[in-house]
C-alpha positions as a printed Julia matrix, in Angstrom:
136×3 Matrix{Float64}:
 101.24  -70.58  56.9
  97.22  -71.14  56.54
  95.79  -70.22  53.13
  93.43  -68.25  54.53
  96.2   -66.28  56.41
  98.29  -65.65  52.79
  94.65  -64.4   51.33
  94.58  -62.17  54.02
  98.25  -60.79  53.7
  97.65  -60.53  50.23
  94.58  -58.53  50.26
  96.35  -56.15  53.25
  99.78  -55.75  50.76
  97.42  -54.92  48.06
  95.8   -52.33  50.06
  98.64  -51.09  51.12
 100.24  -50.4   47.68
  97.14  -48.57  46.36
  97.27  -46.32  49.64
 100.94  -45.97  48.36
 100.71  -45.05  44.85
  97.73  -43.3   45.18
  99.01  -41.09  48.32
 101.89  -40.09  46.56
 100.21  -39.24  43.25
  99.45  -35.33  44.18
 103.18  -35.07  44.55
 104.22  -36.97  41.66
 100.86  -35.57  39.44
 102.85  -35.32  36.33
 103.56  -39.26  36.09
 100.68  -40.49  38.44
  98.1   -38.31  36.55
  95.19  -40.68  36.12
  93.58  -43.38  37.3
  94.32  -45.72  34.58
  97.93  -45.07  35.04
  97.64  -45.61  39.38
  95.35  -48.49  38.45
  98.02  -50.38  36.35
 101.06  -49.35  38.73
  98.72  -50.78  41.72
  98.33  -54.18  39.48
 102.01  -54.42  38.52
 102.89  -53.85  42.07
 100.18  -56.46  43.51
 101.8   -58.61  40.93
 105.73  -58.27  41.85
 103.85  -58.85  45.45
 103.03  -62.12  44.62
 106.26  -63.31  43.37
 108.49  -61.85  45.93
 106.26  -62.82  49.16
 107.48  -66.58  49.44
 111.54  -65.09  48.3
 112.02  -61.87  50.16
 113.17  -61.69  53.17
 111.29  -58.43  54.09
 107.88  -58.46  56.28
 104.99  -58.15  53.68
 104.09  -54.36  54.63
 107.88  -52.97  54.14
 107.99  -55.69  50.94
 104.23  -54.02  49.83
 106.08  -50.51  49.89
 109.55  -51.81  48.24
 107.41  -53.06  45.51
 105.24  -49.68  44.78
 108.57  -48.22  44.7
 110.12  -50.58  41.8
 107.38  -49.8   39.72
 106.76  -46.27  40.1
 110.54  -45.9   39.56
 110.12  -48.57  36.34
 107.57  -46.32  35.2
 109.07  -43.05  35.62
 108.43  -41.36  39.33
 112.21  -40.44  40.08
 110.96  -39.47  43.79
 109.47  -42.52  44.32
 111.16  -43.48  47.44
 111.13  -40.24  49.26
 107.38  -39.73  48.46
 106.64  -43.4   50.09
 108.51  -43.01  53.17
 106.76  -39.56  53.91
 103.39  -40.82  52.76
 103.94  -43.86  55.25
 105.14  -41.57  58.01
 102.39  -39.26  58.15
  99.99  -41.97  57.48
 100.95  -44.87  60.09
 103.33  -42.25  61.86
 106.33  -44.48  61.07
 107.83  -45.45  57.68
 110.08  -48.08  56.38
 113.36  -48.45  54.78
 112.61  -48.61  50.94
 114.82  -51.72  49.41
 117.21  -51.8   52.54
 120.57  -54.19  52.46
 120.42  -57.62  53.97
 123.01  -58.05  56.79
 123.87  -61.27  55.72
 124.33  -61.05  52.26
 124.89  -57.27  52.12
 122.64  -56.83  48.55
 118.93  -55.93  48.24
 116.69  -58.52  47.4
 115.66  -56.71  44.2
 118.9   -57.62  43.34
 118.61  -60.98  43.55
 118.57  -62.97  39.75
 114.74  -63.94  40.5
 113.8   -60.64  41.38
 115.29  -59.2   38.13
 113.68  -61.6   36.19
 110.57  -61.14  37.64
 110.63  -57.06  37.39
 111.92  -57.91  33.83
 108.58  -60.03  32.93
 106.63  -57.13  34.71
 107.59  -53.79  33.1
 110.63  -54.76  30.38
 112.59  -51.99  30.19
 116.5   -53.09  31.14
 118.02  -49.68  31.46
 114.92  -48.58  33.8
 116.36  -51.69  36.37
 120.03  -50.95  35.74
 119.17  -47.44  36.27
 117.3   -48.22  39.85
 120.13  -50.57  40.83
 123.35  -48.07  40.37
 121.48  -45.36  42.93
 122.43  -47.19  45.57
C-alpha cells in the first residue's frame, strides 16, 4: 500500500477513535470525565492503532473501534463495548463486532502474544488484560 494511503488510514482510524471515546463519554461520565483523561485514551488508542494495523486481520475502522475498546476497558469503562457498538450504530447507522473470533484460528487477535505485549507496553496493568480476556 502507498504511504500516502497508510497516512490517510491513519488519520481516518484516529478520527474515528476520538468520535469513539468521546461519543461514549456522556454515558460512561464517571471514567471519561475530562478531557485530559479522553485525550490520553484517544492517544493510547491511536497508538495500539499503529501497532496492530500491519498484524490484525480486521479492516482499520472495526480495528479503530476494537482498539478504543481495549483501552477504555484497560482504563476502567466496564461498558465499553456496548457503548461503542451503539455509538457506531446511531452514528454510521451500522456498528461492528467489538474483538470478534477469527474463523480460522478461532481466537481474537488481542489475543495474539504481540498484541499482549503491545497492550502490556501501552497501559501495564496484567490483571486489567487477563480480566478483558476471560469475558469472552
Amino acid at each position: 500500500m502507498k504511504p500516502e494511503r497508510m497516512d490517510e488510514i491513519r488519520l481516518q482510524a484516529r478520527e474515528r477513535i476520538a468520535e469513539i471515546v468521546n461519543g461514549v463519554a456522556f454515558e460512561a461520565w464517571d471514567d471519561l470525565n475530562s478531557e485530559e483523561v479522553r485525550a490520553a485514551v484517544i492517544e493510547v488508542a491511536s497508538e495500539l492503532f499503529e501497532v496492530a494495523l500491519t498484524k490484525s486481520p480486521r479492516y482499520p475502522m472495526p480495528l479503530a473501534a476494537d482498539c478504543a475498546y481495549v483501552v477504555m476497558h484497560m482504563n476502567g469503562v466496564g461498558r465499553g463495548k456496548k457503548l461503542i457498538r451503539r455509538f457506531l450504530n446511531e452514528t454510521y447507522g451500522s456498528s461492528s463486532v467489538i474483538l470478534p473470533k477469527s474463523r480460522s484460528t478461532k481466537t481474537r487477535w488481542i489475543e495474539e502474544p504481540w498484541a499482549r505485549q503491545a497492550v502490556l507496553s501501552l497501559s501495564p496493568s496484567e490483571e486489567a488484560y487477563e480480566e478483558m480476556i476471560s469475558e469472552w
